[in-house]
FIKOLZA-1660 file (N, C-alpha, C; in steps of 0.1 Angstrom, whole numbers, plus 5000, padded with zeros to 4 digits):
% residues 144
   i   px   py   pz ch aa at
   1 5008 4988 5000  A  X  N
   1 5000 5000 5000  A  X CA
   1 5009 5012 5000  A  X  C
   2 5004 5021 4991  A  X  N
   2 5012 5033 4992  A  X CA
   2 5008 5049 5006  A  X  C
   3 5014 5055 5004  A  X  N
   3 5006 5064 5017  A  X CA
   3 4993 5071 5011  A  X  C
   4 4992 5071 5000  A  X  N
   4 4977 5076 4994  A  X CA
   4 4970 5067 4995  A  X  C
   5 4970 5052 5001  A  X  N
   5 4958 5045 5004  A  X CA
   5 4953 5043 5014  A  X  C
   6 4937 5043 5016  A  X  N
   6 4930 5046 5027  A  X CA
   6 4920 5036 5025  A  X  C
   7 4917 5032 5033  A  X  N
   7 4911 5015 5038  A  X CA
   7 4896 5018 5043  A  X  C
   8 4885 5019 5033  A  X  N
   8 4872 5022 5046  A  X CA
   8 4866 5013 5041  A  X  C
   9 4850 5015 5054  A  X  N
   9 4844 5003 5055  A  X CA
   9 4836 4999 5044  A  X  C
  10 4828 4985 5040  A  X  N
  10 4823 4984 5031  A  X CA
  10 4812 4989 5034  A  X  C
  11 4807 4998 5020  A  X  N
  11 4794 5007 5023  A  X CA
  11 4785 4997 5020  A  X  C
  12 4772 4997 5023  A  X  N
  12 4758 4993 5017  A  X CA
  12 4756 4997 5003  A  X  C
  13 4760 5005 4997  A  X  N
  13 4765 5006 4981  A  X CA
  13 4776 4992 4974  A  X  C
  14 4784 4994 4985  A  X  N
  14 4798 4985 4980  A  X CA
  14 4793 4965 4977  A  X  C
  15 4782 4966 4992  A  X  N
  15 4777 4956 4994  A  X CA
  15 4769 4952 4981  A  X  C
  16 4758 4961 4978  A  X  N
  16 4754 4958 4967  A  X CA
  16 4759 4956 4953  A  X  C
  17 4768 4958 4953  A  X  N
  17 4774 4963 4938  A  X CA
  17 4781 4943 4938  A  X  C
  18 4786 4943 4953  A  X  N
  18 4793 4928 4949  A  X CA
  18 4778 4917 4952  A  X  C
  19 4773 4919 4958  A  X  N
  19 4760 4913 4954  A  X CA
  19 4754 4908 4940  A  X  C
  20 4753 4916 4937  A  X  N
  20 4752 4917 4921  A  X CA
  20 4765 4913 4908  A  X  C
  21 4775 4911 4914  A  X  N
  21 4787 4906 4911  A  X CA
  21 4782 4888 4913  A  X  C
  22 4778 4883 4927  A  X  N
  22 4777 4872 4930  A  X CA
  22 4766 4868 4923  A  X  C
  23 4759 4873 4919  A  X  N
  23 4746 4873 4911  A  X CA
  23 4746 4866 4901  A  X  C
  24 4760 4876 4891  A  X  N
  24 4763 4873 4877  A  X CA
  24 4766 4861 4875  A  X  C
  25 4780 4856 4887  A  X  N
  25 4786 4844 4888  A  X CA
  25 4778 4829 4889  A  X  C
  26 4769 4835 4899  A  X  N
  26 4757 4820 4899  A  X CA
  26 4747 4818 4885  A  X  C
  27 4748 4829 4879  A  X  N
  27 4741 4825 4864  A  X CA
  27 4748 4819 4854  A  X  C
  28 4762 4825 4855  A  X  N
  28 4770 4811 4849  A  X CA
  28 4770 4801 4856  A  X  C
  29 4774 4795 4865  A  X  N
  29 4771 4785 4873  A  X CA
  29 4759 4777 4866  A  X  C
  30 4751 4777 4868  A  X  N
  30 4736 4779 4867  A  X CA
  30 4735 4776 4852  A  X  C
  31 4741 4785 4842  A  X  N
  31 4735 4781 4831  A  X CA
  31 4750 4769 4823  A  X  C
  32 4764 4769 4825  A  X  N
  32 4773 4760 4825  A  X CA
  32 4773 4746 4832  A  X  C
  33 4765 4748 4842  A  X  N
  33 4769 4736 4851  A  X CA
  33 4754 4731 4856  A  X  C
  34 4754 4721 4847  A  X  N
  34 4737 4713 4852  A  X CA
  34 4732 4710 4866  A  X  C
  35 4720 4720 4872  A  X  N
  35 4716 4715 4885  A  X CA
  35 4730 4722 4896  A  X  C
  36 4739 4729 4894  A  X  N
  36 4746 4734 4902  A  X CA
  36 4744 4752 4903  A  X  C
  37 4742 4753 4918  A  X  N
  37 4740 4768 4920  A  X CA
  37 4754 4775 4931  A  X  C
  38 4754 4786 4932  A  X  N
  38 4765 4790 4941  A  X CA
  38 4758 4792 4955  A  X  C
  39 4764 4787 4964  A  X  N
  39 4760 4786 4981  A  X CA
  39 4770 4790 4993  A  X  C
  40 4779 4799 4989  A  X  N
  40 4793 4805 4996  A  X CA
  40 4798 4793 5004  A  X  C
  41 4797 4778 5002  A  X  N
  41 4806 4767 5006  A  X CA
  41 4815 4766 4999  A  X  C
  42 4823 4759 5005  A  X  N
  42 4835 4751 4998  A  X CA
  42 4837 4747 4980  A  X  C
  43 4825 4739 4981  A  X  N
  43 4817 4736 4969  A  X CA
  43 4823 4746 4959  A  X  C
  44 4818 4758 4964  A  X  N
  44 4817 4771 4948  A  X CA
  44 4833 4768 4945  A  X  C
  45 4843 4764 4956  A  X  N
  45 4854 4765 4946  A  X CA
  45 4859 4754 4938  A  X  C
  46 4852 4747 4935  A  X  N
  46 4848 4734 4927  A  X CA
  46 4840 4742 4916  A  X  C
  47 4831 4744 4915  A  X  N
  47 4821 4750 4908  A  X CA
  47 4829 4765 4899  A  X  C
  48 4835 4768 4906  A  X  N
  48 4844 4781 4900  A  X CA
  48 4852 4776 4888  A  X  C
  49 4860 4768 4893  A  X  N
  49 4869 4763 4885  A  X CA
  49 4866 4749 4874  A  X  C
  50 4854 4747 4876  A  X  N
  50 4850 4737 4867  A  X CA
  50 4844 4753 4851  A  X  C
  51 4839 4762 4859  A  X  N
  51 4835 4774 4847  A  X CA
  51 4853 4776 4841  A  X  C
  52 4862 4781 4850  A  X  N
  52 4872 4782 4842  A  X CA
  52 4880 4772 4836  A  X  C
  53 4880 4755 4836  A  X  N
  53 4881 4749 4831  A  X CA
  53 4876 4745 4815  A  X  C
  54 4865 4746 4818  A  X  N
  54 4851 4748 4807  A  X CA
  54 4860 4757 4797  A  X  C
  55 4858 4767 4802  A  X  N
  55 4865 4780 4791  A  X CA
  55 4852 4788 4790  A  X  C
  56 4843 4789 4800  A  X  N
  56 4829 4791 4800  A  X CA
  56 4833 4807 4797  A  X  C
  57 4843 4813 4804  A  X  N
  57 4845 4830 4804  A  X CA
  57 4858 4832 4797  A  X  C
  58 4861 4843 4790  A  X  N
  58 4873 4843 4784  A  X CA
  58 4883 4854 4790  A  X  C
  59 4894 4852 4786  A  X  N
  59 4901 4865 4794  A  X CA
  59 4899 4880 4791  A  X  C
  60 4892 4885 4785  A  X  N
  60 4888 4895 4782  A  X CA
  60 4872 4901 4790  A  X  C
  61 4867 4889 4793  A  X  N
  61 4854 4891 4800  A  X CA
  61 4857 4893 4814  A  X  C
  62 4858 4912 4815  A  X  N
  62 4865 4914 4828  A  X CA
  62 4852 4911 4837  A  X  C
  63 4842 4913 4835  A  X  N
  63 4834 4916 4840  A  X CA
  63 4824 4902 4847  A  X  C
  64 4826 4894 4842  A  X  N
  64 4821 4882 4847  A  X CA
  64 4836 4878 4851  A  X  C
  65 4850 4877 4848  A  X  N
  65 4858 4874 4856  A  X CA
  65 4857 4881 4869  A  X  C
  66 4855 4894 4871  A  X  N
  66 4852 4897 4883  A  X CA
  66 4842 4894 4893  A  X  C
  67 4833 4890 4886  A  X  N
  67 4823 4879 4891  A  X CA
  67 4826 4868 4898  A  X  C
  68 4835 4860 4895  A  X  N
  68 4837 4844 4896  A  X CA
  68 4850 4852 4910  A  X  C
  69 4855 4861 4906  A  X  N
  69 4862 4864 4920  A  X CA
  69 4852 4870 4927  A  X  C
  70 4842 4880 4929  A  X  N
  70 4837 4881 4937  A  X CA
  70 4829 4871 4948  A  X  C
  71 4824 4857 4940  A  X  N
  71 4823 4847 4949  A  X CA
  71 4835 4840 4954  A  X  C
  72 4842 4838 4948  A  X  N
  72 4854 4833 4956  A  X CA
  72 4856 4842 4964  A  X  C
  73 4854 4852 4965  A  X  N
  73 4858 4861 4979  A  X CA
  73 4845 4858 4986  A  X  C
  74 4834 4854 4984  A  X  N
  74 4824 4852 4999  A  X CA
  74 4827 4837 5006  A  X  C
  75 4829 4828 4996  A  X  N
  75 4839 4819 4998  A  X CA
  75 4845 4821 5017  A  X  C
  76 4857 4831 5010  A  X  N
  76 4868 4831 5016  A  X CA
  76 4861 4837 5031  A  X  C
  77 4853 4849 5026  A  X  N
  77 4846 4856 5043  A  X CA
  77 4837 4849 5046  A  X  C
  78 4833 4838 5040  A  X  N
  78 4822 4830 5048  A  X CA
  78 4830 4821 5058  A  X  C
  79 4842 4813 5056  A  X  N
  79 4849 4805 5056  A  X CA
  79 4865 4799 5067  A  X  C
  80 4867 4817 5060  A  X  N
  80 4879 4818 5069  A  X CA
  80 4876 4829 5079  A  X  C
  81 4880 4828 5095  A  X  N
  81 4882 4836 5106  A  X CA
  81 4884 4848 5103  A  X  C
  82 4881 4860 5103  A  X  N
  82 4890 4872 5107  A  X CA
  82 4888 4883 5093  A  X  C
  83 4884 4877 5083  A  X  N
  83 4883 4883 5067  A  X CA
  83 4868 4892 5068  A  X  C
  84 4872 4906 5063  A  X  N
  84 4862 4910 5060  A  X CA
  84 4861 4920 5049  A  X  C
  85 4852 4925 5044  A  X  N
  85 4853 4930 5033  A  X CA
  85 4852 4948 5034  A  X  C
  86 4861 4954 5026  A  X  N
  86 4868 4969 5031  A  X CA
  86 4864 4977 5015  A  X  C
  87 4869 4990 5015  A  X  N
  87 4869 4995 5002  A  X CA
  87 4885 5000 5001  A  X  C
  88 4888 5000 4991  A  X  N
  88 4906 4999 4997  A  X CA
  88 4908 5013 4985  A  X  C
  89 4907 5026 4985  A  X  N
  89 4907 5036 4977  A  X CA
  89 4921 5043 4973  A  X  C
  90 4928 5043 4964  A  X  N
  90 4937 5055 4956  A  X CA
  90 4940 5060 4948  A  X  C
  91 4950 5068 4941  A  X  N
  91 4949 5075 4933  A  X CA
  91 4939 5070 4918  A  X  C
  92 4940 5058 4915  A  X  N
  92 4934 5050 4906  A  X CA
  92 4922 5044 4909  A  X  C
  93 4914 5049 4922  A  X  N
  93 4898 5048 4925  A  X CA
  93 4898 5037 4938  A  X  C
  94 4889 5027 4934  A  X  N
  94 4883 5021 4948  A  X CA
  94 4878 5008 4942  A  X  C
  95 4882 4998 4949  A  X  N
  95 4883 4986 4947  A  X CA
  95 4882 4978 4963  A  X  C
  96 4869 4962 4961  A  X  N
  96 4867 4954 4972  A  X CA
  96 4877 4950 4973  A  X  C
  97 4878 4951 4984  A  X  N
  97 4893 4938 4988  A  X CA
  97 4888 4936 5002  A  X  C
  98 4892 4921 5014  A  X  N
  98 4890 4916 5021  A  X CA
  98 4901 4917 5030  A  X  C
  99 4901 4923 5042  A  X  N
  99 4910 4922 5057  A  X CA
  99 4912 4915 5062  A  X  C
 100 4923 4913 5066  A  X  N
 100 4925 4904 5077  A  X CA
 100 4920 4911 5091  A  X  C
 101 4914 4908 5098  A  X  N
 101 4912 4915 5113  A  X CA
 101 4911 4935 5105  A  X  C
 102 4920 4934 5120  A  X  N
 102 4926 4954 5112  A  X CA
 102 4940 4950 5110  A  X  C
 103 4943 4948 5105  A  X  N
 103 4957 4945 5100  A  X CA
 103 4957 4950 5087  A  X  C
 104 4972 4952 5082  A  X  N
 104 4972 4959 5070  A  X CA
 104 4971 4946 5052  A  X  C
 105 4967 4936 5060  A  X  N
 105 4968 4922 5054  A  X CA
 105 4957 4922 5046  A  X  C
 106 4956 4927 5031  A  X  N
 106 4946 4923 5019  A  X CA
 106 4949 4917 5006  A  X  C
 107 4936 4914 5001  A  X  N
 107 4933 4902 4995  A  X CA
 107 4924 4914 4982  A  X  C
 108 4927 4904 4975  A  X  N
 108 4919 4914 4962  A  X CA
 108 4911 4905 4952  A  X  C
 109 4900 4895 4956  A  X  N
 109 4897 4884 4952  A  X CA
 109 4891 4887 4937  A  X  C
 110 4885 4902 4936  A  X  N
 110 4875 4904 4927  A  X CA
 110 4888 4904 4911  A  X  C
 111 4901 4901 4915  A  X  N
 111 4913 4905 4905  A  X CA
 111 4918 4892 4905  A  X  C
 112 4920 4885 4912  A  X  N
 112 4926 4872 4913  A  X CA
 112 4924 4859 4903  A  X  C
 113 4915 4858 4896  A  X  N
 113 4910 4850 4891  A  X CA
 113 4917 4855 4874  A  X  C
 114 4912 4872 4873  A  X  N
 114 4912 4877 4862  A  X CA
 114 4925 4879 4859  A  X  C
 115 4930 4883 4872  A  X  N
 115 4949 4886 4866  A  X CA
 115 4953 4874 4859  A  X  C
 116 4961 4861 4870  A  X  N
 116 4960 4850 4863  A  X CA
 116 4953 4846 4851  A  X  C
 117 4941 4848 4846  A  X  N
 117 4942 4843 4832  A  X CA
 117 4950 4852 4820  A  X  C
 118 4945 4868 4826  A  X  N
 118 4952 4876 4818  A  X CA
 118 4968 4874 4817  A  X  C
 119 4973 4870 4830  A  X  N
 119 4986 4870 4828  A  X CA
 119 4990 4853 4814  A  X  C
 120 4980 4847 4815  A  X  N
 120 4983 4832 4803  A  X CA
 120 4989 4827 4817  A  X  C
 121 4981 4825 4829  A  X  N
 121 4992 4817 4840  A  X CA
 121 4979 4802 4842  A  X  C
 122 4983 4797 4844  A  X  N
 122 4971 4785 4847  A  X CA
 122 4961 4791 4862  A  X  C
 123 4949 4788 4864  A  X  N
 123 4941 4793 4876  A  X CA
 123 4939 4776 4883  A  X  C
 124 4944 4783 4901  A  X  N
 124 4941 4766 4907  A  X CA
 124 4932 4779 4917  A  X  C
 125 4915 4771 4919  A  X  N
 125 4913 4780 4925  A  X CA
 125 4913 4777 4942  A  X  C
 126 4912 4762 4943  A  X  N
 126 4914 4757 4955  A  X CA
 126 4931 4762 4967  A  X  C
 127 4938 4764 4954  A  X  N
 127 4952 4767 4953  A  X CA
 127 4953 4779 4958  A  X  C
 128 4946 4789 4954  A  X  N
 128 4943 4800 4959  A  X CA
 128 4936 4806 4969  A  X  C
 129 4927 4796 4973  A  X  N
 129 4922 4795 4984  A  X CA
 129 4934 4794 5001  A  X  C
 130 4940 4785 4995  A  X  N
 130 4950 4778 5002  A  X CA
 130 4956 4787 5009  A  X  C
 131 4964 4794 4993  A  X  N
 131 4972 4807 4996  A  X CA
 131 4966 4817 5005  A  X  C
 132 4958 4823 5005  A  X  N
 132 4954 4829 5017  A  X CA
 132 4955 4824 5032  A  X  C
 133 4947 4810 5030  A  X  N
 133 4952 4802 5045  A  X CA
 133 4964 4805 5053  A  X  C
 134 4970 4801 5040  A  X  N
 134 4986 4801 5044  A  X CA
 134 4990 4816 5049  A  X  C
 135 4985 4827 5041  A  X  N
 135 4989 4838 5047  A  X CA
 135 4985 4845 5058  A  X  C
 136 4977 4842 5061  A  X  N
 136 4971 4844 5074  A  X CA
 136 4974 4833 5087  A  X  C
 137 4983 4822 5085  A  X  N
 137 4986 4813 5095  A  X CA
 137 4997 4821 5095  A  X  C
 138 5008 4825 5087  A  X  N
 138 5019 4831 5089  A  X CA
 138 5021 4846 5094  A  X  C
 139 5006 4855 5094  A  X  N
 139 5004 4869 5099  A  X CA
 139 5002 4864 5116  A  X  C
 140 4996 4853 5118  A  X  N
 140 4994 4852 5131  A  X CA
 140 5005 4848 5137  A  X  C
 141 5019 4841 5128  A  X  N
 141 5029 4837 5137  A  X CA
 141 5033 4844 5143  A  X  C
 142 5037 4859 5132  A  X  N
 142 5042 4867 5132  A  X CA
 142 5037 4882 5140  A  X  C
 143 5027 4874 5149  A  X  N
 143 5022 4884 5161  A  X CA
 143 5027 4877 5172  A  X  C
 144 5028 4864 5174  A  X  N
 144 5025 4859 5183  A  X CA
 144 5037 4859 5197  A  X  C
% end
């Protein structure tokens, strides 16, 4: 983070906007994957990555890629301890990202999905999942 970034809470605007993010994502779901809906379990990250497997979204479809991260991020705050969802603002605007506690420890799930394809990197989404685990077992060491 640079010193022009400023961390506030998620508005009831913010809330909705990813709502509707999660919205998008369960209609793919939904219309890719037979009899499967999104339920912020475990599951979706099975469900996620069977859509990017598919090739259901392409790398250019920023907009449903940010979709398929924004459930992976309820995923993650349904799931994991201490995660919550922030607005993380600077010079280049305002973007969801999820906290660790108050710590200066974020996560940018609604990008995560879309960078990796954009970058031509392979997407593990479970893998990614993980990675956060792992980062947050290692913020706690490193309090302790």
């Amino acid at each position: 983070m640079t010193a022009e970034t400023t961390i506030l809470p998620h508005s009831a605007q913010d809330a909705g906007q990813l709502a509707e993010r999660v919205r998008l994502a369960d209609q793919l779901v939904r219309q890719h994957l037979e009899g499967a809906q999104l339920d912020q379990s475990l599951s979706d990250l099975d469900r996620i990555q069977s859509l990017i497997d598919l090739q259901a979204v392409a790398a250019e479809q920023s907009e449903e890629l940010q979709s398929l991260g924004a459930a992976f991020g309820k995923v993650l705050e349904k799931n994991v301890d201490g995660l919550h969802w922030v607005s993380v603002e600077d010079e280049d605007g305002s973007e969801p990202a999820l906290r660790y506690q108050e710590t200066s420890l974020l996560f940018f799930p609604l990008t995560m999905i879309a960078n990796r394809l954009e970058d031509g990197r392979e997407v593990d989404v479970v893998g990614m999942y993980e990675f956060v685990g792992d980062r947050l077992a290692e913020a706690d060491e490193e309090t302790e």
